[in-house]
DRENSE-578365 format. One record per residue (C-alpha): residue in one letter; x, y, z. Coordinates in nm, 4 decimals, always signed. Example, Ala and Ser with C-alpha at 12.3 -4.5 7.8 and 13.67 -1.06 7.14 Angstrom:
2
r,east,north,up
A,+1.2300,-0.4500,+0.7800
S,+1.3670,-0.1060,+0.7140
***
This chain:
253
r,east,north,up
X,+0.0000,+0.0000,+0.0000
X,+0.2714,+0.2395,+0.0748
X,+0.5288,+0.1446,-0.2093
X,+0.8075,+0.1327,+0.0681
X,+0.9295,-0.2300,-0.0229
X,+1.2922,-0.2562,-0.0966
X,+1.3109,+0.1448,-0.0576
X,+1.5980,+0.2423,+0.1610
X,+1.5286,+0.4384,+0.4577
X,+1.8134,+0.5605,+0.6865
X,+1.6577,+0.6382,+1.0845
X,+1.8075,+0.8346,+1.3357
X,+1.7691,+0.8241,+1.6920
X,+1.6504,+0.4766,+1.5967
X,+1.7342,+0.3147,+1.9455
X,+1.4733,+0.5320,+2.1265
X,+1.1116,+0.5282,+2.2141
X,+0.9989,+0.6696,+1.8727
X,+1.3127,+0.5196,+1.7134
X,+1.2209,+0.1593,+1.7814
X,+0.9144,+0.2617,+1.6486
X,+1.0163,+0.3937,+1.3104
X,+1.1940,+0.0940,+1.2718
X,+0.9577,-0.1516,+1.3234
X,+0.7220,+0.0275,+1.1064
X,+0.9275,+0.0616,+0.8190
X,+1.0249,-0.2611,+0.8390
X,+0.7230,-0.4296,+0.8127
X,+0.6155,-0.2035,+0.5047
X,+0.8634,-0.3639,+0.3547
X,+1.1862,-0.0872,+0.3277
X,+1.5715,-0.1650,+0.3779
X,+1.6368,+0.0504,+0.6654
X,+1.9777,+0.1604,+0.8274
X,+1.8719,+0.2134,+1.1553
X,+2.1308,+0.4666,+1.3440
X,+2.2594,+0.5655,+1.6986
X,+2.5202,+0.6987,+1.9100
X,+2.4263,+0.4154,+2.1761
X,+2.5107,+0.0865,+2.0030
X,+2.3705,-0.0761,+2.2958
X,+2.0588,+0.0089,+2.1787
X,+2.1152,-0.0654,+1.8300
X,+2.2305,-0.4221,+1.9188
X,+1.8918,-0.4982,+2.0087
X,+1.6815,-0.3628,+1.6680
X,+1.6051,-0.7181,+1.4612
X,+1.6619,-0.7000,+1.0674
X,+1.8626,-0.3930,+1.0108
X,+2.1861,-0.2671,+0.9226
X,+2.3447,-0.0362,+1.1785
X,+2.5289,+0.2530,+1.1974
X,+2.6888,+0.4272,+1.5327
X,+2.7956,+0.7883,+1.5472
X,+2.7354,+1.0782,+1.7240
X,+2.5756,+1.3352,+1.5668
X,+2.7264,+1.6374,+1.6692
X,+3.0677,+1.5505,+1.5551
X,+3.0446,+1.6609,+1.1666
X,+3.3560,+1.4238,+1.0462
X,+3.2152,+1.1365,+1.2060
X,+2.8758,+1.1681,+1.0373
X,+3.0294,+1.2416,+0.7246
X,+3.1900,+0.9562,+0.7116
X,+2.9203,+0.7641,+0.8525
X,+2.6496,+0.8548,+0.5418
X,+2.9203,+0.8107,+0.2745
X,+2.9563,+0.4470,+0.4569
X,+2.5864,+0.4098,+0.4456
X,+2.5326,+0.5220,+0.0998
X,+2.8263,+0.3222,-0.0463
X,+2.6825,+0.0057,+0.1021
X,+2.3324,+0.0296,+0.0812
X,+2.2749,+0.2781,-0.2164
X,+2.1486,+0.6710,-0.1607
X,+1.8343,+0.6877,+0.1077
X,+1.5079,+0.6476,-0.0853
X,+1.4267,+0.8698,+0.2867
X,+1.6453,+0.9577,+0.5710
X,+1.4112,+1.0382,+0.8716
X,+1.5393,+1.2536,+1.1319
X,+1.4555,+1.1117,+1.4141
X,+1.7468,+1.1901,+1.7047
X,+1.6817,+1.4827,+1.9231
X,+1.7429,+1.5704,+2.2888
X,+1.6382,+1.8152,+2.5802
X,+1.6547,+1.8366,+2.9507
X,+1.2943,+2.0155,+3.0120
X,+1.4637,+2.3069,+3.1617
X,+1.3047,+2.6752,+3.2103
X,+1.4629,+3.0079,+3.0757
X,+1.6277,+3.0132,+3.4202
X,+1.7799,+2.7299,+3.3561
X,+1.9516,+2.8120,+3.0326
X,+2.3356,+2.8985,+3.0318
X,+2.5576,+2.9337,+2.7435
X,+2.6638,+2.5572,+2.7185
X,+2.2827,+2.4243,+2.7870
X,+2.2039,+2.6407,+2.4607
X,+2.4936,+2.5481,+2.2028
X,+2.4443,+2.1777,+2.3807
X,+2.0639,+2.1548,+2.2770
X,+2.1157,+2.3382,+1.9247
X,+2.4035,+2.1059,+1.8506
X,+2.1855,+1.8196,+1.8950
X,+1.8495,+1.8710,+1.7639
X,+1.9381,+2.1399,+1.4941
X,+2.3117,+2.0920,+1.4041
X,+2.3441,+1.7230,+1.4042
X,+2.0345,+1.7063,+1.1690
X,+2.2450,+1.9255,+0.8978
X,+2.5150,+1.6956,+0.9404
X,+2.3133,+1.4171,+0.8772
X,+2.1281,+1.5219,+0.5345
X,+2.4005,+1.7440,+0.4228
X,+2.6050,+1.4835,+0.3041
X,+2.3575,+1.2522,+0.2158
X,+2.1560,+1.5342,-0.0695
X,+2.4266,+1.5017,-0.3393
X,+2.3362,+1.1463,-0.3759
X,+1.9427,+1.1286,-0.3161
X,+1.9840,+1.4222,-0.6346
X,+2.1293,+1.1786,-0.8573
X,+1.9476,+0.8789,-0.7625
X,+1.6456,+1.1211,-0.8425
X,+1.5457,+1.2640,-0.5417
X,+1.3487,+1.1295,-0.2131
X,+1.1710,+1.1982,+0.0963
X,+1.3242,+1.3740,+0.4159
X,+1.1215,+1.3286,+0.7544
X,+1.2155,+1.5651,+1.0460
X,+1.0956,+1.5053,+1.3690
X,+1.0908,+1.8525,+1.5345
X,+0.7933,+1.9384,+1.8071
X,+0.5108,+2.1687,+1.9039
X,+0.8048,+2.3373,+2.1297
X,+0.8179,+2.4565,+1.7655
X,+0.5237,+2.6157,+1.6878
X,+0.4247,+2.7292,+2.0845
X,+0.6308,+2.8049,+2.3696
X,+0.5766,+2.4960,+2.6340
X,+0.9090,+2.5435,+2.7876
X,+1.2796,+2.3701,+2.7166
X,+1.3624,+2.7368,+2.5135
X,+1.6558,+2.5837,+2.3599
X,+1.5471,+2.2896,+2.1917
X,+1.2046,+2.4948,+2.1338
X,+1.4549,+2.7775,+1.9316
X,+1.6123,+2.4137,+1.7562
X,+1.3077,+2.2787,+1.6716
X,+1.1971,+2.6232,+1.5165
X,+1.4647,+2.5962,+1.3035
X,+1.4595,+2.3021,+1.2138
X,+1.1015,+2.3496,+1.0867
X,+1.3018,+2.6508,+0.8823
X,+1.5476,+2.4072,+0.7358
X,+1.2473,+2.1457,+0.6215
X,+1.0870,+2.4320,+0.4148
X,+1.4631,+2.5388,+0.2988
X,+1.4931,+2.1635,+0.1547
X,+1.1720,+2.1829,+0.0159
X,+1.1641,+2.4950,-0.1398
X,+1.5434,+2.4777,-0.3188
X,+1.5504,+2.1402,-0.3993
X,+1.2290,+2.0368,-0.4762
X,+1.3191,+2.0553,-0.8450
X,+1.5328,+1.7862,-0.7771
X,+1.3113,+1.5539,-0.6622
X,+1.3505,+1.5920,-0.2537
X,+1.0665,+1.6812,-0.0482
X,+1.1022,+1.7621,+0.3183
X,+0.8486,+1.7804,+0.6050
X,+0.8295,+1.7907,+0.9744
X,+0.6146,+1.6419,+1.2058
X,+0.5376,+1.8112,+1.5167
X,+0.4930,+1.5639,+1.8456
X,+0.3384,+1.6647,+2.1515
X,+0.4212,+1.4782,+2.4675
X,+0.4863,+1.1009,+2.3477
X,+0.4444,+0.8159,+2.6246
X,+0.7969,+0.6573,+2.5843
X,+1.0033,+0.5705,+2.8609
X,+1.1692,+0.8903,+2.9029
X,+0.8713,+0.9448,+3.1317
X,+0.9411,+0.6623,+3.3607
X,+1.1995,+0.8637,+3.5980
X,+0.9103,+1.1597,+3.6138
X,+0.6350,+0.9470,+3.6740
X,+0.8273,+0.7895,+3.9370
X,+0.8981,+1.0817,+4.1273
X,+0.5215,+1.2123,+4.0446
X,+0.2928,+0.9083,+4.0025
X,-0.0365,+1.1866,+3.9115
X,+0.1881,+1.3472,+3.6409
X,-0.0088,+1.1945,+3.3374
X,-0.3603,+1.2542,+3.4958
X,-0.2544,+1.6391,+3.4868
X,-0.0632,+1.6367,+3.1581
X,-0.3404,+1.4597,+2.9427
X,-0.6082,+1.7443,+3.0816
X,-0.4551,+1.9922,+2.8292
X,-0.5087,+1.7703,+2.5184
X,-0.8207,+1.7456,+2.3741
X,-0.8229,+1.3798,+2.3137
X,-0.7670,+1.3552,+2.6651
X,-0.4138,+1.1213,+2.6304
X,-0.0451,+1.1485,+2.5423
X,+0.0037,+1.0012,+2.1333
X,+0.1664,+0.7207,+2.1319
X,+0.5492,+0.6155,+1.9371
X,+0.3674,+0.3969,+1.7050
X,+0.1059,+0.7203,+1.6057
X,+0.4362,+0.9141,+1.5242
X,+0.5520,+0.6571,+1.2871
X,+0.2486,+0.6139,+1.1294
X,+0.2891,+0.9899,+1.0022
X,+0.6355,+0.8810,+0.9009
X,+0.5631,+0.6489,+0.6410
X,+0.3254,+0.8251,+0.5326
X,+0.5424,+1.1086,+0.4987
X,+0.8091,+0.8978,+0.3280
X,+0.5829,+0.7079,+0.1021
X,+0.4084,+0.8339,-0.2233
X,+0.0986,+0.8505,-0.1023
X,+0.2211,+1.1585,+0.0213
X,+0.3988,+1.2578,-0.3232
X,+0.1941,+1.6508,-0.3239
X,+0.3215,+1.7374,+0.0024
X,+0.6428,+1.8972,+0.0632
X,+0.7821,+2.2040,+0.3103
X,+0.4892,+2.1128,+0.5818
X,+0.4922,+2.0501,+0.9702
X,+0.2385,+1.8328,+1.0835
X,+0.0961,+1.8320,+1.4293
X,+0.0658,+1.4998,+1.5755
X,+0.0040,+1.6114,+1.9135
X,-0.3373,+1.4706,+2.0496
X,-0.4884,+1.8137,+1.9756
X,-0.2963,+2.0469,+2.1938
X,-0.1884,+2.2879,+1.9278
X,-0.5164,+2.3317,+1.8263
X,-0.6342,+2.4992,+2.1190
X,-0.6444,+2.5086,+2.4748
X,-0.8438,+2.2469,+2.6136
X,-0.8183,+2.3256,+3.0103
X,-0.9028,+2.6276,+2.9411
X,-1.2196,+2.6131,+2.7837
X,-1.3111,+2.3243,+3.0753
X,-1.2028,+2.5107,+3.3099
X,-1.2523,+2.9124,+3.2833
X,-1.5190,+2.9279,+3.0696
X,-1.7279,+2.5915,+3.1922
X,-1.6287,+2.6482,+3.5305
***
C-alpha cells in the first residue's frame, strides 16, 4: 500500500522510544532501513537492520558515517530525522553551554546528517526527508533551547523543500506533543499523578503514542504523500489546536 518495499530508509535516533518505532514500522512495510545511533547498545537490540553508530554532533564522524551508508546500501530512498534531545529546563535554567548543547543536537546534528547525504538522493532522483521537530516549535511549552532548535529546524524542512524540490527531494516535519515513551518513567516515578494532569490539556484527553508518530512517518516517506512537501504536521493529540483546560475550566467552570 505504501510502495516502501525494498526502498531504503536511513533512521536516526533509531534506538529510542519513537526510534524503535520507526523501525519496526518501516520494516514491516517492507523498506531496507539503516537504523542509526550513538548508543550501540541500543542498536544491538533492533532485529533485521543494518546499523550505523555515530554521534551526531561531531560533523567528520557523520560524514563519514552517510558516505559508509550510501556506499553500502545505495542513496536513502528517505532519511528520517529522528534523534533529538532536551533536559525540560526553564529560561532560568539556560546557560551558554545548555544552549549550544541543545542546538548542537536537535538542529546541528540534523544538517550533518542530510548534508552529506543530498548530493546522492539528487542523482538517484530525489526522495523523501522526515524531520521530527515538536510543538516546542510552533508554541512556547518550555525547554527554550530545543524549542529555538526545533523552530529551526522546521526553517530548514521548508529550505529543503523549497530549493531542492526541483530535484526531486521533499522535506516535512512532524510536530509531536508529549509522546508516552520511557523517558517518562523517571518523572512518573517521582510524580505518580503526572499523566492525569498532563493529558487534561489535550483534547483527546491522552499522550500520542510512538507507534502514532511513525504512522505519520511512512506516510510522509511514502508516495501517497507525493503533493506534500515544506509542511509541519501536528501529531500532538490536539494540543496545538487549542487550549483544552481552558475552555473546561474558565469558561465551563
Amino acid at each position: 500500500m505504501f510502495g516502501m518495499a525494498g526502498k531504503h530508509v536511513v533512521i536516526s535516533g533509531a534506538g529510542g522510544g519513537i526510534g524503535r518505532a520507526l523501525v519496526a514500522l518501516f520494516l514491516e512495510s517492507g523498506a531496507r532501513v539503516t537504523a542509526c545511533d550513538r548508543d550501540a547498545g541500543l542498536l544491538a537490540a533492533l532485529p533485521d537492520v543494518t546499523t550505523e553508530t555515530f554521534e551526531l554532533t561531531d560533523r567528520a564522524a557523520t560524514t563519514a558515517a552517510m558516505e559508509r551508508i550510501i556506499g553500502r546500501s545505495g542513496a536513502p530512498d528517505a532519511i528520517i530525522g529522528n534523534a533529538g534531545f532536551t533536559r525540560a529546563e526553564r529560561m532560568a535554567d539556560i546557560d551558554p553551554d545548555v544552549w549550544d548543547s541543545e542546538i548542537a543536537i536537535n538542529l546541528t546534528g540534523t544538517y550533518n546528517l542530510i548534508a552529506p547525504a543530498l548530493p546522492a538522493m539528487i542523482a538517484a532522483g530525489g526522495g523523501s526527508i522526515v524531520l521530527v521537530s515538536s510543538v516546542n516549535a510552533i508554541a512556547h511549552f518550555g525547554n527554550p533551547a530545543y524549542s529555538a532548535a526545533k523552530a529551526a529546524l522546521n526553517a530548514y524542512a521548508r529550505a529543503l523543500a523549497v530549493e531542492h524540490g526541483q530535484h526531486g527531494i521533499r522535506a516535512n516535519c512532524i510536530c509531536p506533543g508529549s509522546v508516552r515513551t520511557p523517558a517518562w518513567d523517571h518523572r512518573i516515578e517521582k510524580q505518580p499523578q503526572l499523566l492525569d494532569d498532563v493529558v487534561r490539556y489535550y483534547p483527546l484527553g491522552r499522550l500520542v503514542t510512538p507507534e502514532e508518530v511513525a504512522q505519520t512517518a511512512l506516510f510522509l516517506a511514502s508516495p501517497l504523500s507525493s503533493g506534500i512537501t515544506g509542511t509541519a504536521i501536528a501529531v500532538d493529540a490536539g494540543l496545538t489546536a487549542g487550549n483544552r483546560r481552558f475552555v473546561s475550566e474558565v469558561l465551563g467552570g
